[in-house]
DRENTORKOL-3810 file (N, C-alpha, C; in nm, 4 decimals):
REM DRENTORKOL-3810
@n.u->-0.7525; n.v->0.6143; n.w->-0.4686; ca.u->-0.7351; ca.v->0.6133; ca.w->-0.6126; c.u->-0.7185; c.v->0.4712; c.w->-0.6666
@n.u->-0.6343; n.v->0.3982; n.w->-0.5679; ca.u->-0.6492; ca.v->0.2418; ca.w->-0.6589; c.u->-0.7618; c.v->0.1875; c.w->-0.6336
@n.u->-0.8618; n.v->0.1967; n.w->-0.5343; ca.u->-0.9830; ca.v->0.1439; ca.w->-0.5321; c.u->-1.0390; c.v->0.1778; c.w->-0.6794
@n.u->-1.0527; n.v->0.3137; n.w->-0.6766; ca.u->-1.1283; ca.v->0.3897; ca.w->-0.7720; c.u->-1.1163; c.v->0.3351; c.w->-0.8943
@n.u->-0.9548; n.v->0.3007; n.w->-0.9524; ca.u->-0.9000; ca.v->0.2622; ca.w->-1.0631; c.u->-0.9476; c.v->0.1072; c.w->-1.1270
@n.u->-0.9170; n.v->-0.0014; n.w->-0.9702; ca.u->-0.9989; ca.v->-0.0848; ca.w->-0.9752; c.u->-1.1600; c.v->-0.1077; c.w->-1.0229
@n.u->-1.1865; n.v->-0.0543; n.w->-0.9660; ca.u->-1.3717; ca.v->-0.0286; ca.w->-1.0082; c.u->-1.3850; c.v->0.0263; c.w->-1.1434
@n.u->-1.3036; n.v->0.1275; n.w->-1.1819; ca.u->-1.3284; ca.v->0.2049; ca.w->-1.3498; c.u->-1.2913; c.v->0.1068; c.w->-1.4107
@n.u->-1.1655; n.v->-0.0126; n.w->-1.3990; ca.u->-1.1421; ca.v->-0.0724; ca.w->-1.5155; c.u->-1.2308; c.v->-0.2550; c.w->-1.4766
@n.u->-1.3036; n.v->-0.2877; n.w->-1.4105; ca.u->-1.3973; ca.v->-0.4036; ca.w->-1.3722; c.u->-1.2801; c.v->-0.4601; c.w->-1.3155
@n.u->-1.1729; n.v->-0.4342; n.w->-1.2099; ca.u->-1.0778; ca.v->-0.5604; ca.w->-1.1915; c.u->-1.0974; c.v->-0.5660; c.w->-1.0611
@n.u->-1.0517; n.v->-0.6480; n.w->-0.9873; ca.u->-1.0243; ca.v->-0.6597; ca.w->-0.8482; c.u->-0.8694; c.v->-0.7222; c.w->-0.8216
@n.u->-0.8522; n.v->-0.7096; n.w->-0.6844; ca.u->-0.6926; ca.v->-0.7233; ca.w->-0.6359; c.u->-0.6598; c.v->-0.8088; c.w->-0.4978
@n.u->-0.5817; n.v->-0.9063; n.w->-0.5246; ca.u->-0.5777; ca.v->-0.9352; ca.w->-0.4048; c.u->-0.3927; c.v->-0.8783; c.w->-0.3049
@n.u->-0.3504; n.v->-0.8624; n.w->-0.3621; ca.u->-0.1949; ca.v->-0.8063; ca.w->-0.2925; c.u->-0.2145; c.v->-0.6258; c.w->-0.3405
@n.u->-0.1320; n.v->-0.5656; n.w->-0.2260; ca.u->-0.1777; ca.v->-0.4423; ca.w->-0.2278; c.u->-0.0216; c.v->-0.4424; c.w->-0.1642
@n.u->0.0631; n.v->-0.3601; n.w->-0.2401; ca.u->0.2053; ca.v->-0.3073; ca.w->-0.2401; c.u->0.2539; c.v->-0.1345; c.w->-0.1720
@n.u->0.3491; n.v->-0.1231; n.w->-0.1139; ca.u->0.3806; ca.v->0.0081; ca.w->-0.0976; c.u->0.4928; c.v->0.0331; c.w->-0.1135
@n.u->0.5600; n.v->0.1578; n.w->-0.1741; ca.u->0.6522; ca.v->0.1962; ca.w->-0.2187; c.u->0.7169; c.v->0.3126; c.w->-0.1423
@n.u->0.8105; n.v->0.3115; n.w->0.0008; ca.u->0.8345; ca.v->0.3972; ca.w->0.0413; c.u->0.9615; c.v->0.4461; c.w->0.0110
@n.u->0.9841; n.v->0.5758; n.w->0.0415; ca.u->1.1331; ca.v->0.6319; ca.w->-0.0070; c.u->1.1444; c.v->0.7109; c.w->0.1307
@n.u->1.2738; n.v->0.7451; n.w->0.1427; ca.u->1.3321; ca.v->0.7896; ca.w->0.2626; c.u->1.3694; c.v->0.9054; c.w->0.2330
@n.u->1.4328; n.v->1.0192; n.w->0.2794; ca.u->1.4742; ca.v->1.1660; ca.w->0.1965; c.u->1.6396; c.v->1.1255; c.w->0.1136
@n.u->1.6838; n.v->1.0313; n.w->0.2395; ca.u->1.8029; ca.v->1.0464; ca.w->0.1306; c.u->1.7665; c.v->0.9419; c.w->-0.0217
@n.u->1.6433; n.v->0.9215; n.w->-0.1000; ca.u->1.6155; ca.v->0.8508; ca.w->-0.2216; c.u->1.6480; c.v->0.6870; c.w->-0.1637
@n.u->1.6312; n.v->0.6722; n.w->-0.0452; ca.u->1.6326; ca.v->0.4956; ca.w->-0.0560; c.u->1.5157; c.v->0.4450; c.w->-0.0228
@n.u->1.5139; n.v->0.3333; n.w->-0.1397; ca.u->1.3506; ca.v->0.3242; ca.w->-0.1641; c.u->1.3037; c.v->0.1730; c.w->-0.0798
@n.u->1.1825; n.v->0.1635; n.w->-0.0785; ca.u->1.1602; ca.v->0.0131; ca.w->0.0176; c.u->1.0340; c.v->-0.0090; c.w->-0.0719
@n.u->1.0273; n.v->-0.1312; n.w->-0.0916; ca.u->0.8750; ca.v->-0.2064; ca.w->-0.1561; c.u->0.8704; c.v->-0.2610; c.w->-0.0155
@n.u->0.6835; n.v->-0.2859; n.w->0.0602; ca.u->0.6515; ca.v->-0.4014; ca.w->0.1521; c.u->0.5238; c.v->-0.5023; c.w->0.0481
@n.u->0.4986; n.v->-0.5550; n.w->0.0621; ca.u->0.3419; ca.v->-0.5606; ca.w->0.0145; c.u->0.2688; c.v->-0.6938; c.w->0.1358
@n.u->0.1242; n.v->-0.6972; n.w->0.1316; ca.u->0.0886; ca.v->-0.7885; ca.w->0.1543; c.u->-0.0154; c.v->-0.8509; c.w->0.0936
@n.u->-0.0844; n.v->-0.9538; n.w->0.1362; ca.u->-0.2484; ca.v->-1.0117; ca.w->0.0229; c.u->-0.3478; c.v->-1.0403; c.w->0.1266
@n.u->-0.4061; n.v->-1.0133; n.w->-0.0135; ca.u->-0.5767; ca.v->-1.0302; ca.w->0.1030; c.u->-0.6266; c.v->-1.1444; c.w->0.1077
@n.u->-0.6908; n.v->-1.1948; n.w->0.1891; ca.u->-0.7630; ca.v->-1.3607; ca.w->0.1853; c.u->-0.8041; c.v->-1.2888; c.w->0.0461
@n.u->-0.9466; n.v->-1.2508; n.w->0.0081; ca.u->-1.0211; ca.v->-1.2564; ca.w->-0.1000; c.u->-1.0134; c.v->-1.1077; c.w->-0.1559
@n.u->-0.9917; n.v->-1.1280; n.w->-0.3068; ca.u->-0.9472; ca.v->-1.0271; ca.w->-0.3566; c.u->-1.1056; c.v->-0.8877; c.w->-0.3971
@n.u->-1.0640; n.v->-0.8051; n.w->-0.3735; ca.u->-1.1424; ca.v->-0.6927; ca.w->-0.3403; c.u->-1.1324; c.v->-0.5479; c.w->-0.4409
@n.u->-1.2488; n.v->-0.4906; n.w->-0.4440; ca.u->-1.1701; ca.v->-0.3425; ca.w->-0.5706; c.u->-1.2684; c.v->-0.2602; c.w->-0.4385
@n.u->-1.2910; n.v->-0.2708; n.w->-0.3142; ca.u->-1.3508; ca.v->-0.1933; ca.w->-0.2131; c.u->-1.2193; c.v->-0.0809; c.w->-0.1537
@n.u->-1.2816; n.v->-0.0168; n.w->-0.1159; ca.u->-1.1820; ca.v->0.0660; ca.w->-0.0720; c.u->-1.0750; c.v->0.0714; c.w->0.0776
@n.u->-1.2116; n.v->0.0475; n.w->0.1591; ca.u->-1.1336; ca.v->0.0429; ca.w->0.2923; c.u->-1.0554; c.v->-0.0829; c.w->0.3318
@n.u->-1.1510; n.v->-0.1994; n.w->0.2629; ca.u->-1.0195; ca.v->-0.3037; ca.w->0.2997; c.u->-0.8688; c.v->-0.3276; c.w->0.2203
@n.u->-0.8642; n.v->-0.2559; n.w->0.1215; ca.u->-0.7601; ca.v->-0.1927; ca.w->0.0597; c.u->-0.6567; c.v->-0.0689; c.w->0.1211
@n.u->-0.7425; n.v->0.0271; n.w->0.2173; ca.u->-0.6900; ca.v->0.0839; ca.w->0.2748; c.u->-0.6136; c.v->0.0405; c.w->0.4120
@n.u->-0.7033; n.v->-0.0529; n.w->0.4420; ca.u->-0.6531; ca.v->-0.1230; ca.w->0.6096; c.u->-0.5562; c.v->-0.1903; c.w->0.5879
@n.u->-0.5222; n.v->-0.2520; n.w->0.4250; ca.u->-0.4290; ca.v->-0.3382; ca.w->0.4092; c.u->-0.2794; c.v->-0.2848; c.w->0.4295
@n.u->-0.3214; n.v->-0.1693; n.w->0.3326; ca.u->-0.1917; ca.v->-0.0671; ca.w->0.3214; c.u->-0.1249; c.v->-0.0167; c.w->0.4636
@n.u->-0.2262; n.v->0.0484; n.w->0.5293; ca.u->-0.2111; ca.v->0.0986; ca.w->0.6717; c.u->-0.1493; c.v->-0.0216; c.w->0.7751
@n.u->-0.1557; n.v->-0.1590; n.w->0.7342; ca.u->-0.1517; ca.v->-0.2333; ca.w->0.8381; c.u->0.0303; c.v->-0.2436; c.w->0.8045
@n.u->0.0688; n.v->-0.2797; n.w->0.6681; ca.u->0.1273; ca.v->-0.2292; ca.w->0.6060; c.u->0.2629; c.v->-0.1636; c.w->0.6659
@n.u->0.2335; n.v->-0.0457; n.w->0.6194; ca.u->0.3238; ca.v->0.0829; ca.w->0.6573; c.u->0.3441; c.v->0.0911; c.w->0.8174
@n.u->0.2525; n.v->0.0476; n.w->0.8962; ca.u->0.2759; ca.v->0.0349; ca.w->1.0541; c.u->0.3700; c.v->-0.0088; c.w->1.0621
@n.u->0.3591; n.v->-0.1543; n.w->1.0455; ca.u->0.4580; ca.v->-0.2707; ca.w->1.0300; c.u->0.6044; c.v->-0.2046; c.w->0.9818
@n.u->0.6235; n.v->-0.1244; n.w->0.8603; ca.u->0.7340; ca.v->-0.1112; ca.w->0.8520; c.u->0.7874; c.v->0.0392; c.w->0.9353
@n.u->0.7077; n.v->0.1262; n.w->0.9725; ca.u->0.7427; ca.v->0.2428; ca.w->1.0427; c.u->0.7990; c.v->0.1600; c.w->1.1395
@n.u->0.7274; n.v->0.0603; n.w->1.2843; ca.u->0.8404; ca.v->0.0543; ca.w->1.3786; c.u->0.9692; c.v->-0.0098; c.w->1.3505
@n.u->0.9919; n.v->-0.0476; n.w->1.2377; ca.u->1.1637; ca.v->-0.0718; ca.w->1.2599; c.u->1.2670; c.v->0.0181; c.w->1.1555
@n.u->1.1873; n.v->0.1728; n.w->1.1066; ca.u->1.2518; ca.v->0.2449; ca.w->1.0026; c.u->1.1737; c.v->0.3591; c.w->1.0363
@n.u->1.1322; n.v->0.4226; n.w->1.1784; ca.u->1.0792; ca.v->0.5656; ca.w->1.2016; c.u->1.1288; c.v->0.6658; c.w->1.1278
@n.u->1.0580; n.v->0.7788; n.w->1.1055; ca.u->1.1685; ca.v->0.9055; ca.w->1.0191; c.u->1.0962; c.v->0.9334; c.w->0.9176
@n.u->1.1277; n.v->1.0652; n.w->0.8646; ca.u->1.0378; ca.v->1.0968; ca.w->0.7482; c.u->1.0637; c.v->1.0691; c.w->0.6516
@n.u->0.9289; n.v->1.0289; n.w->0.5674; ca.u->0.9103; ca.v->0.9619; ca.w->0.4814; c.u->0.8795; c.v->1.1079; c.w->0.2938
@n.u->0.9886; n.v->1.0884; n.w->0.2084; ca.u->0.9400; ca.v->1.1672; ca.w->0.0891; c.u->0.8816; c.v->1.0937; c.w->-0.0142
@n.u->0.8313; n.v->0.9923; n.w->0.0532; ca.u->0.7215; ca.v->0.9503; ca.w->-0.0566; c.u->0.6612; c.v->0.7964; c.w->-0.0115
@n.u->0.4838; n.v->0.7860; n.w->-0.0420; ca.u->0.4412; ca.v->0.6902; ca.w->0.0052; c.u->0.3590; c.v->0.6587; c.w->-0.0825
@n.u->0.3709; n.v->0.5396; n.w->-0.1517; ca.u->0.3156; ca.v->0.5199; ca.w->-0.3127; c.u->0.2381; c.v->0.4154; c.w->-0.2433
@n.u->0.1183; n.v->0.4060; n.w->-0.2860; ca.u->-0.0142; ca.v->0.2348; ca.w->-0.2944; c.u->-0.0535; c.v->0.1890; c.w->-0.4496
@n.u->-0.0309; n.v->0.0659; n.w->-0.4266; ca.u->-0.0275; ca.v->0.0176; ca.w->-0.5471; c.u->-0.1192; c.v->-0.1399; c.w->-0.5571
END
């Protein structure tokens, strides 16, 4: 969807943010940036994914919410 959003409004992005929450409501921002900024999808996706890896091994456990931004 933010690819998508990107492309409908002509913009591109280079930092790509995530917004996780934990069940008991405690929330975490990570983000990171891209060498060159992009409105493509998968390297937007790999960013995120590389992302959320990074913060799963030192905060395993389920997650009630995983926002991309």
């Amino acid at each position: 969807d933010v690819a998508y959003r990107l492309r409908r409004h002509g913009l591109v992005a280079r930092t790509v943010q995530l917004k996780l929450r934990k069940p008991d409501f405690s929330t975490y921002t990570r983000s990171t940036t891209l060498p060159e900024a992009t409105q493509a999808t998968e390297p937007l996706c790999r960013a995120a994914r590389a992302v959320l890896e990074a913060w799963w091994t030192l905060h395993p456990g389920p997650l009630r919410l995983v926002g991309v931004g």
